[in-house]
C-alpha positions as CSV (number, residue, x, y, z in Angstrom):
1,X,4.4,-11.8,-7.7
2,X,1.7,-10.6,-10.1
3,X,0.1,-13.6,-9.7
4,X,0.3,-14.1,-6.2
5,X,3.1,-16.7,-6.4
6,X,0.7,-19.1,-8.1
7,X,3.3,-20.3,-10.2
8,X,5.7,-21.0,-7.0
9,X,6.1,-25.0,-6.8
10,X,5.4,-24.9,-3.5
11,X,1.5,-23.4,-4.2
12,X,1.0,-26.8,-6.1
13,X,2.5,-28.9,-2.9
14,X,5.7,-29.6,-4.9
15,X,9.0,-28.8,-3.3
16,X,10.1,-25.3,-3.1
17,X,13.8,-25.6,-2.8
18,X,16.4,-25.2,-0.9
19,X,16.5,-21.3,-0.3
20,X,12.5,-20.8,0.5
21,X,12.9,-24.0,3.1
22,X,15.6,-21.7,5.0
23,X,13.2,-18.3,4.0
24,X,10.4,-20.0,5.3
25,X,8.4,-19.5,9.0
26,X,8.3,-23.4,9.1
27,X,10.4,-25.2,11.7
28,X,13.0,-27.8,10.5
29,X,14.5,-30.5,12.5
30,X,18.6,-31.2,11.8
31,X,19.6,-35.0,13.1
32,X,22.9,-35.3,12.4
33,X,25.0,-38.4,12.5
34,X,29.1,-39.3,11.9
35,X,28.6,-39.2,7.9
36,X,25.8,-37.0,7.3
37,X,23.3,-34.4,8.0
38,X,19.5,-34.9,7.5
39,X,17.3,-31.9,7.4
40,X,13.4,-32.6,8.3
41,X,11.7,-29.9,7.5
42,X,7.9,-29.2,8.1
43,X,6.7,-27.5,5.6
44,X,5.0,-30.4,3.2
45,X,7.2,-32.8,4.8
46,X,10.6,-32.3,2.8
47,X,13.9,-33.6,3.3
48,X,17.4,-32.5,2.9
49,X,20.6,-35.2,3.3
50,X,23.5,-33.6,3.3
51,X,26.8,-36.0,3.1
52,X,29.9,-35.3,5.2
53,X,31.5,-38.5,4.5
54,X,34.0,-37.3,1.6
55,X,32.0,-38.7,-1.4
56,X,32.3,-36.1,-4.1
57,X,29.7,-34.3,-6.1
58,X,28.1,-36.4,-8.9
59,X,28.8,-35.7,-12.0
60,X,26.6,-33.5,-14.6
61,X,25.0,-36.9,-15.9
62,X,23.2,-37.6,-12.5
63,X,19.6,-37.9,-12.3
64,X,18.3,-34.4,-11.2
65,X,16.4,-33.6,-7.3
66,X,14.5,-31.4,-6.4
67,X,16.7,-30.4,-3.3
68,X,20.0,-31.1,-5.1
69,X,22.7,-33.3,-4.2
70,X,24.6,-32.0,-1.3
71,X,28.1,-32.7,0.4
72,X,29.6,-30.8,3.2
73,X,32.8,-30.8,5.2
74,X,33.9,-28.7,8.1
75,X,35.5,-25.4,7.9
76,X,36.7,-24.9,11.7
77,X,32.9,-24.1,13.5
78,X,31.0,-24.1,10.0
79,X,29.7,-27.0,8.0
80,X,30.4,-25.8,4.1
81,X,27.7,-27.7,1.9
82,X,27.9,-27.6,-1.9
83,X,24.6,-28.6,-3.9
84,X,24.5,-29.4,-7.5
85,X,22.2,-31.4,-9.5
86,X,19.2,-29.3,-8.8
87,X,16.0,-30.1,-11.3
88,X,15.5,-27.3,-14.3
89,X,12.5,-24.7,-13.4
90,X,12.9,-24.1,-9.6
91,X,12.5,-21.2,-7.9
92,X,15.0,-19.3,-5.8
93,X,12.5,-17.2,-3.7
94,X,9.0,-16.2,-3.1
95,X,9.2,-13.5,-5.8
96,X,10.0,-16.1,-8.6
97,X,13.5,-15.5,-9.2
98,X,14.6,-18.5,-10.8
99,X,17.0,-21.2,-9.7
100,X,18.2,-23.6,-12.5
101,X,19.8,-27.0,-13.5
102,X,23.4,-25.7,-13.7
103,X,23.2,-23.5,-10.2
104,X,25.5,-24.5,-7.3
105,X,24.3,-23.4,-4.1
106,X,26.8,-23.3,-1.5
107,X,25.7,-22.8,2.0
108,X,28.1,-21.7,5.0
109,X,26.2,-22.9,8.4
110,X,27.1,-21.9,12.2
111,X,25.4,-21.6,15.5
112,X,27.1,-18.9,17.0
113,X,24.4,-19.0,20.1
114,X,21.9,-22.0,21.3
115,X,19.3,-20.3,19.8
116,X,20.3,-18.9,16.5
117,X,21.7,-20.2,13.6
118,X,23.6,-18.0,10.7
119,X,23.7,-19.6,7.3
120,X,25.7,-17.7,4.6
121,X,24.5,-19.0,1.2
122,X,26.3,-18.1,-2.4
123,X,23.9,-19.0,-5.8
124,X,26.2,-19.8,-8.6
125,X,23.9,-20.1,-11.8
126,X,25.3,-18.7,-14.9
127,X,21.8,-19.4,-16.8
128,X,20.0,-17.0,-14.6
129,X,22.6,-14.5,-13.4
130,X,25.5,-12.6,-14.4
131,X,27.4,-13.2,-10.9
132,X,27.3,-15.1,-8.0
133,X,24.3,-14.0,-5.0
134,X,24.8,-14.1,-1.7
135,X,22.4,-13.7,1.3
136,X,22.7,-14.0,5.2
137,X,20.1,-16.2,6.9
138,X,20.0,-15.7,10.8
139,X,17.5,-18.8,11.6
140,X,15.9,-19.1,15.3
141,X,16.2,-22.6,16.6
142,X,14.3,-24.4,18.7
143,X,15.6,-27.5,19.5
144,X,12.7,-28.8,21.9
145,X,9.9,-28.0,19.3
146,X,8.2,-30.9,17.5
147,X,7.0,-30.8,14.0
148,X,3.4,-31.4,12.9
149,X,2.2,-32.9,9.9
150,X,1.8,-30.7,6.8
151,X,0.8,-32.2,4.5
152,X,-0.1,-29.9,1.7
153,X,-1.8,-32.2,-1.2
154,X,-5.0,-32.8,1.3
155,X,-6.2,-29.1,0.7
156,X,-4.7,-28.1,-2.9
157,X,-7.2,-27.0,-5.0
158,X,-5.4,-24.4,-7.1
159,X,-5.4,-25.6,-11.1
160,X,-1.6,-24.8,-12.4
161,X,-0.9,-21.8,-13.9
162,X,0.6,-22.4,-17.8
């Protein structure tokens, strides 16, 4: 914050992660087919797939993504998705709290109404914090909307921060 998130991946048009795509003002677009869940999201054109399909979880050798490797199954009206395999160095939130290679997000999605979405998510990251944190999401939908292109590499101009 002292530096006016300059250090925040996303100021350098890299991905910002999983938490600051829900946290964010951008609109997201969910298409969702039998065996999995893709997320479009608008902010520099990132993109979440989340398998439903019963594959498990790779194991601690895979290869590392910026958004994680992510499974879900249903829990009644809530899809459950687990992420693991997130790259080393991300960042959890605006602020710069960090988000590492061992951390398991698990997220706990429902649409209660046509217009709203809650997502429950739980950071597991025992290199970063002592306990498991949890944060509510409430997330207006707009089903109708179209997303634009933002593309965020045609204006960056900031030099990275060491």
């Amino acid at each position: 914050q002292a530096a006016d998130s300059r250090d925040n991946p996303r100021s350098h048009c890299l991905p910002m992660g999983i938490v600051q795509l829900h946290t964010s003002a951008l609109p997201a677009r969910y298409v969702q087919s039998p065996s999995q869940l893709l997320i479009l999201y608008e902010g520099n054109m990132e993109r979440r797939e989340i398998f439903f399909d019963g594959r498990p979880l790779p194991g601690t050798d895979a290869q590392p993504w910026w958004n994680g490797y992510s499974v879900g199954r249903w829990e009644g009206d809530a899809l459950v998705v687990d992420t693991t395999n997130l790259r080393d160095g991300g960042w959890l939130d605006m602020s710069g709290n960090p988000l590492t290679d061992v951390a398991k997000v698990t997220e706990r999605i429902r649409r209660p109404t046509y217009g709203r979405m809650e997502i429950d998510i739980t950071i597991e990251d025992r290199k970063a914090y002592e306990r498991p944190l949890k944060v509510r999401w409430n997330q207006r939908l707009a089903p109708h909307d179209e997303l634009i292109e933002f593309v965020c590499a045609e204006n960056n101009k900031f030099p990275r921060v060491r």
